[in-house]
C-alpha positions, 0 to 999 in steps of 0.5 A: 472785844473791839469792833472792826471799825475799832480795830481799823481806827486803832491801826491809824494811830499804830501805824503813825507810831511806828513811823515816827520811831527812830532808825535805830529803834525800828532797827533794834526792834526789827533785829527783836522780831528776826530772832522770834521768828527765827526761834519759831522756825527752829522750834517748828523744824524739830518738832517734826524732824522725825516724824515719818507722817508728812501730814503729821509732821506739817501740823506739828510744825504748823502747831509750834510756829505761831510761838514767834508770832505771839512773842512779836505781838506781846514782847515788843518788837516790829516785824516787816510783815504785820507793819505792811498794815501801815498802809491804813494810816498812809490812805487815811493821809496821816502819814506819807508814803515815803515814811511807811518805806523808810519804816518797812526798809529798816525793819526788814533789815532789822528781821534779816539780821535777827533771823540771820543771827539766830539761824548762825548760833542754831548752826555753830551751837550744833543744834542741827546734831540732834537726832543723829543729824536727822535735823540737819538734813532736815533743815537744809531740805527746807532750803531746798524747796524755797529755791526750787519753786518757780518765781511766781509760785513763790510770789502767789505763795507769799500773796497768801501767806501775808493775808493771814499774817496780816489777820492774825495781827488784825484779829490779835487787837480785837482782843482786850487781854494777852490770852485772846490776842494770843487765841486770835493770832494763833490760828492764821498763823498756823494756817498759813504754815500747814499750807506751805505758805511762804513769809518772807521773815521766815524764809530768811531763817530757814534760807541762812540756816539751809545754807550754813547747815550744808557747809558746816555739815557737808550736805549736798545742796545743789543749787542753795546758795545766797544769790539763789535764795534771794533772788529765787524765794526771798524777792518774789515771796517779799513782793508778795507779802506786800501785796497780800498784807498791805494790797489785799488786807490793808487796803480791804479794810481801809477801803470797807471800814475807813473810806467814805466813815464819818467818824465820831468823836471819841472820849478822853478815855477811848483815845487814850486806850487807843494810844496805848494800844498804839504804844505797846504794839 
């Protein structure tokens, strides 16, 4: 297992990778985690569709989502929340402040065309007809109540969720093989959905398909709509994410493993695991 410390170098070298990719590369992979974690939030919403128990049907959901989170971590991708760590690489004067912008815009863009894309195949491909239309009901239900929450519920909501993203991603590289990065990111993941925290990747997912799945279907959304469900959960919850993921757990650990470190000097063989770690994330 690596260390702390480990790990806190570890995101240096990661975070000057994801920089230095092209647009188009931080695009397409962008578009890559959309559709994971668009996948995850299907997948979480019909797996508990029917089930009467609220609190069993949370942690159903809540057991099923981590899925988009473990494809994100293993298959490639970039997702605009765990990259909020980058904020590492920028306090340690490896990279510049505007090169973590540039790469948080473009992959945003990319995870809102891949949630987006995946939550219009779910409405047009007529998933939502499952259980006798139960799941649509469902699925705009679940818009509903992120644009009924008042701007700083979501924004405190978006705070917390990305602390435990932002884990997650962090406790996936103290693992050494697929099988602990995927044990270690599981559990925050799940955390934060069984407590109704709010991710921003997520919630355009669920925002898109809540407002494709009431016009297609003819459900009564009062109040859903795209200018209320960007500026009403995606604004404040994005705004949060940043401050939970790079505020709060970026700068903590920057400031608790990196600041004031004096670093040794590492072998030919611990760099270049280092990279390749780098690489692959």
């Amino acid at each position: 297992m690596h260390s702390p410390l480990e790990i806190a170098k570890g995101f240096v070298e990661i975070g000057i990778h994801k920089v230095k990719l092209s647009v188009w590369k931080m695009f397409v992979l962008g578009c890559f985690a959309g559709c994971f974690i668009g996948f995850a939030g299907i997948a979480s919403t019909t797996v508990s569709a029917t089930v009467e128990n609220a609190s069993v049907a949370r942690l159903l959901s809540a057991s099923v989502f981590p899925a988009g989170m473990a494809m994100v971590l293993v298959a490639g991708s970039e997702l605009f929340t765990g990259n909020n760590l980058i904020i590492i690489s920028v306090l340690q004067k490896r990279i510049k402040m505007r090169e973590m912008f540039k790469n948080w815009l473009f992959v945003f863009l990319g995870n809102f065309v891949g949630a987006s894309f995946v939550a219009f195949l779910v409405v047009y491909g007529h998933t939502p007809d499952l259980y006798s239309g139960v799941l649509a009901e469902k699925m705009v239900a679940a818009g509903m109540v992120r644009v009924t929450q008042s701007f700083l519920e979501a924004f405190f909501r978006g705070v917390l969720c990305n602390i435990l993203v932002c884990l997650a991603v962090w406790s996936a590289f103290a693992a050494k093989n697929v099988s602990g990065k995927l044990l270690m990111s599981f559990w925050p993941v799940m955390l934060f959905v069984l407590c109704g925290f709010e991710h921003s990747i997520a919630d355009i997912y669920f925002g898109v398909a809540a407002i494709l799945t009431a016009s297609e279907y003819g459900i009564a959304a009062e109040g859903l709509n795209l200018g209320s469900f960007l500026l009403k959960n995606l604004l404040p919850v994005t705004l949060g994410n940043i401050v939970g993921g790079a505020g709060i757990v970026g700068v903590g650990y920057w400031l608790a493993y990196l600041r004031h470190t004096p670093h040794s000097p590492m072998s030919i063989e611990d760099e270049q695991e280092e990279l390749d770690s780098a690489e692959e994330y």
